[in-house]
N, C-alpha and C positions, 0 to 999 in steps of 0.2 A: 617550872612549877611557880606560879603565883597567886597567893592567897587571895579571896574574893571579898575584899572588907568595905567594901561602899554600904552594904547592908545587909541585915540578917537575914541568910537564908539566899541568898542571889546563887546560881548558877549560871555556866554557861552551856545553854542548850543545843548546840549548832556546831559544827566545823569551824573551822579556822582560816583564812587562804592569807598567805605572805606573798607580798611585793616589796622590793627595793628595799628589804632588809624591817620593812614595818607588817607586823603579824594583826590582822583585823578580826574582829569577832563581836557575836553580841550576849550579852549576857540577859538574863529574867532574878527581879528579884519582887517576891511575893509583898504584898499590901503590909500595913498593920494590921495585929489579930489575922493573921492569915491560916488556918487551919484544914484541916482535910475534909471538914462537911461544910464550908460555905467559902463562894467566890467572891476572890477582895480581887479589887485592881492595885498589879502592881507597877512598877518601872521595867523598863525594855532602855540596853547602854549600848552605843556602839564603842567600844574600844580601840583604840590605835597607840600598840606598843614597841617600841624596839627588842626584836629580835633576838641581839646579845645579851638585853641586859631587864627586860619588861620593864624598864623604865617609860614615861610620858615621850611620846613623839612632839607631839606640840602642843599650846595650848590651850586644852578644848576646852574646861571650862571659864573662858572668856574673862580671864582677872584680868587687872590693867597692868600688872609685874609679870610679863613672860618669860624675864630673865631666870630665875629661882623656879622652874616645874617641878608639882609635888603630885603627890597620888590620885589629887582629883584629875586633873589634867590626862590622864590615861585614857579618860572617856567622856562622851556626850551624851543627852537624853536623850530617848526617841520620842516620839508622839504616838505612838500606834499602842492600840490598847494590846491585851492578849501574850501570846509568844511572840516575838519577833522569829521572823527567817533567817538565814543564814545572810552572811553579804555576799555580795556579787561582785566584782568589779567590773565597770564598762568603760572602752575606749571611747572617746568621740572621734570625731577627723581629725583633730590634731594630735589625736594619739594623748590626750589628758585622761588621764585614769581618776574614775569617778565611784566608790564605796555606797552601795544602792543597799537598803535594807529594804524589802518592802515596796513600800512607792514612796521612799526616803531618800532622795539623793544627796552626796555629801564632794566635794573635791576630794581627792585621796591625800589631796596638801604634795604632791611626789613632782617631780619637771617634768614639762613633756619635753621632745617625744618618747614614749615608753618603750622600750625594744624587749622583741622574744628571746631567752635563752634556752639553750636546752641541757640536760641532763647526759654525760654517756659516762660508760665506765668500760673500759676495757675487758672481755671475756666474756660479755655479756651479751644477750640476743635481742 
């Protein structure tokens, strides 16, 4: 569970997908005066959180102290007006994993090469 306080009224509209222990997502948070009979432009965030703890993975909002990450740092802006889509992540050849919202590419920040694991559990089909 964590609370959504970048701004009043943001959601997260979309799925989630986790790699390397970092959970990506994006969030919608509506205009000023934003109301249910007229369309305000809001912000669209990519997030990139750890896993354990939704703490900041790195940091995104670009201060010059990366030592000390605080709650801004969890996420970055998008540029795309409307909803954002879900992220996607894409390998390249060298197997670098890339956090694509849209026609938004980002590094996932993770080393390559990225390797598949898989799920099994005993008694199961």
């Amino acid at each position: 569970y964590m609370r959504m306080v970048a701004s009043g009224g943001e959601k997260i509209m979309g799925r989630s997908i986790t790699l390397n222990g970092i959970v990506f997502f994006t969030s919608f948070a509506p205009g000023v005066g934003a109301n249910a009979c007229t369309a305000v432009e809001g912000q669209n965030r990519l997030y990139k959180v750890s896993l354990l703890s939704g703490d900041p993975w790195a940091n995104l909002d670009q201060s010059e102290d990366d030592d000390d990450l605080t709650i801004t740092d969890r996420w970055e802006a998008l540029d795309q007006g409307g909803i954002a889509p879900e992220v996607v992540l894409i390998f390249d050849e060298g197997k670098e994993p890339w956090a694509c919202v849209g026609t938004e590419c980002d590094s996932a920040g993770l080393p390559a090469p990225a390797m598949r694991t898989y799920w099994t559990q005993d008694g199961s089909q």
